[in-house]
N, C-alpha and C positions, 0 to 999 in steps of 0.2 A: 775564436774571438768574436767573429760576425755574429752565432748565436748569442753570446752571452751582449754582446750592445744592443742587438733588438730588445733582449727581455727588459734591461736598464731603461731603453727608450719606452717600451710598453706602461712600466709600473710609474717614471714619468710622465704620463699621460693621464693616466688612470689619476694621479695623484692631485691635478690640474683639475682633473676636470670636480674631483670633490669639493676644494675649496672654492670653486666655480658657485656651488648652491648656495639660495640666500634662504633664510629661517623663515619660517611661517609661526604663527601662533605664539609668541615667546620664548620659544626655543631653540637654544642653538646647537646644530650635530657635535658631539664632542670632538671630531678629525678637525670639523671647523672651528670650534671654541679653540682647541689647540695651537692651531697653525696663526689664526690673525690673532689669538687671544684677546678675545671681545669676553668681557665681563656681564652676566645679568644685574640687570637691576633690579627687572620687576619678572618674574615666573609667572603670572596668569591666575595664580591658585591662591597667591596671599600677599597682603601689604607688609610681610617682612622687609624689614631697614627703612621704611619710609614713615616721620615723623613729623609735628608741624613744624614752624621754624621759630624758634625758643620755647619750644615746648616736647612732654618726653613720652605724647601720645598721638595717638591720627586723629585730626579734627574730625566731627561729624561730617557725614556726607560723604567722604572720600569710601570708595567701598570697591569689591571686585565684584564685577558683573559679567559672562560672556565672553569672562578672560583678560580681560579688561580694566586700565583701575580709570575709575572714573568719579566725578565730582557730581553727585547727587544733592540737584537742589533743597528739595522736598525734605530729604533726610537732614539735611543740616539747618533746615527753617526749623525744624521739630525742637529740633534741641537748644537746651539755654547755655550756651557757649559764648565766653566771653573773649577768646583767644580770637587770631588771625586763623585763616584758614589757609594759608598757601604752606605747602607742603616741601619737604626735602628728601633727599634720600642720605641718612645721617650717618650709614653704617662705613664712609669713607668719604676724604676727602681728595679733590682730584685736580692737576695742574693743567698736563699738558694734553691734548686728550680726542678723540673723535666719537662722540654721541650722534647716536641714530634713536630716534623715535616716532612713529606713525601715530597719526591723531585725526580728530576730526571734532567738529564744532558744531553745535547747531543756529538755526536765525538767528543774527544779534550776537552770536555769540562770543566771547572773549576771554583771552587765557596768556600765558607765557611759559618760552622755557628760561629759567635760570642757569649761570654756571657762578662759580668761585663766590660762593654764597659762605657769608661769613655772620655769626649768630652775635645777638647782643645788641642789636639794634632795632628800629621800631617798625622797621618792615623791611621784605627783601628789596625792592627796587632802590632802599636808598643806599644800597652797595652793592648791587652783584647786576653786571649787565643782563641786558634779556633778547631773547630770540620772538618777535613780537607775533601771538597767535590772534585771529583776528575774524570774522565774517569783513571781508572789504567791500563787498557789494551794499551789506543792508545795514549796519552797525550806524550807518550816521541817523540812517532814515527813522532810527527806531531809539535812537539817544539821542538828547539833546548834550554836542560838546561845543557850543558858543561861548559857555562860559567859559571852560577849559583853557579852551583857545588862545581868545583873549588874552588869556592870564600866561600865556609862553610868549605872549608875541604878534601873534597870526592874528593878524587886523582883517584881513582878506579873507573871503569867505569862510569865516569861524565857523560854520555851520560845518564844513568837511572834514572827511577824516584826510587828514596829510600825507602825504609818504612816507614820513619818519615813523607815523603810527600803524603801516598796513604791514598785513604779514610778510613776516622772512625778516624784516626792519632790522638793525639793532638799534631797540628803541630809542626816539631821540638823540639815534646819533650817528646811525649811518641807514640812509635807504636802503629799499632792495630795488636790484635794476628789474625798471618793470618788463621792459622788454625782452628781458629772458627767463619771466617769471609764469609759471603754471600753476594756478593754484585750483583745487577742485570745490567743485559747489557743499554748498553746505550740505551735511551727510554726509560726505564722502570721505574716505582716509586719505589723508596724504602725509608724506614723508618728508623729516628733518632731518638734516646731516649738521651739525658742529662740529669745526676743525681748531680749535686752538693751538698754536706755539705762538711764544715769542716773536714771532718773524713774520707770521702772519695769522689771522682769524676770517675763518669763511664760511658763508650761512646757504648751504642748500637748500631747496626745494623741489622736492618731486625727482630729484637727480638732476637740477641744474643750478649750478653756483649762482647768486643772485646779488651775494652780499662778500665784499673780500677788502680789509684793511690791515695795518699794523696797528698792534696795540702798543701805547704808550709813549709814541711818537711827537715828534711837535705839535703834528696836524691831529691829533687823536685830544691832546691837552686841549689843543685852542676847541676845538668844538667842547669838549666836557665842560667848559671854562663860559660858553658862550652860552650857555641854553639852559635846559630842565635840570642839569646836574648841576651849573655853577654854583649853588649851595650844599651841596652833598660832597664834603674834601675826601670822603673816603671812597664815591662811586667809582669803580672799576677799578681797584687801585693793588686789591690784591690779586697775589700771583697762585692761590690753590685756595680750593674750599669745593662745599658741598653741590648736587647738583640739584634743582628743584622745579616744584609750577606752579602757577599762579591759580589761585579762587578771584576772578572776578565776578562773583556771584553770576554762576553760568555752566551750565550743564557744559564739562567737556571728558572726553576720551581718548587713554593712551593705551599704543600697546608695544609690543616690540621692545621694550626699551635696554638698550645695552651700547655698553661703553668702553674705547680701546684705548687705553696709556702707551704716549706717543713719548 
């Protein structure tokens, strides 16, 4: 009997320790893809299932590079494209859910992640919340958003970028706590976690929660009610849809990306 509980305790160990490994490159070990059942989205090698958003081809620019899907300025200046350029991944739609994605921005730079992105409207921000991507250091220095500003509110130093817009945000409408925020200089990769259920939503960074509310709550209404969305009745309102990013005309980079239905 002693023999045969070591071997049990053994192959439990062993077993620990594989799902223990995190992916590199786009790839996940299939022992791991099995056990937490993470979904790819993007594979390294091609923009399969990723399309613009009402439309039934990848806008210019979006392209893989180095494994990489990434939003090429230059590329998308070339072309006489009349469509939006922010992107989805359309091959499914997703409710409940934990997205991981590693990115990275350059000077200036500006982007977002989307969830419950629902099509048929005139852009994604005016219905699907966003996980706000962002240069916070240099973006004010190098745009002028006084007008912007202004126009939410922010009488007070319209010239800055706010909390509600720096990264990890959910944009205009819940901050990220600065003080447990790490975010890496421009170049550099760093890491998103999205957790959505019902009960609660939470925006990591770098593997520190930053950002954590209820969706659809009194307090979740009165802010949508009070701000940037108070004219958008359908912002954040559905419960499943596509996941997506943002072209703010701005060289950005993602990789890693994959997705676990909670």
């Amino acid at each position: 009997m002693k023999h045969y509980s070591i071997i049990a305790l053994l192959i439990l160990m062993t077993s620990a320790c594989k799902t223990d490994k995190k992916p590199e490159n786009n790839t996940i070990e299939p022992e791991i893809e099995q056990a937490e059942e993470w979904i790819v989205l993007f594979d390294g090698k091609t923009t399969e299932g990723w399309r613009a958003y009402n439309g039934d081809d990848l806008p210019p620019g979006w392209v893989v590079k180095n494994e990489e899907l990434t939003f090429d300025t230059q590329l998308g200046l070339e072309q006489d494209y009349k469509g939006g350029k922010d992107i989805i991944y359309g091959a499914e739609e997703f409710d409940n859910f934990e997205l991981y994605v590693e990115w990275k921005l350059p000077k200036g730079g500006n982007s977002g992640i989307f969830y419950h992105i629902k099509e048929g409207y005139n852009g994604i921000p005016e219905v699907a919340p966003e996980y706000q991507l962002i240069d916070d250091e240099n973006y004010a220095g190098m745009h002028d958003l006084t007008a912007y500003n202004i126009s939410l509110g922010y009488t007070e130093k319209p010239e800055e970028l706010k909390p509600l817009q720096q990264t990890a945000s959910d944009y205009a409408m819940h901050p990220a706590d600065a003080s447990a925020k790490t975010l890496n200089p421009v170049g550099e990769w760093n890491s998103t976690t999205i957790v959505f259920t019902p009960e609660k939503v939470e925006h990591w960074l770098n593997g520190k929660m930053v950002v954590s509310f209820v969706p659809w709550d009194e307090a979740w209404e009165e802010k949508k009610n009070s701000d940037k969305w108070k004219n958008s009745k359908d912002y954040g309102t559905f419960k499943k849809g596509y996941i997506g990013f943002q072209d703010h005309s701005s060289p950005i980079w993602f990789r890693n990306i994959k997705i676990k239905k909670l």
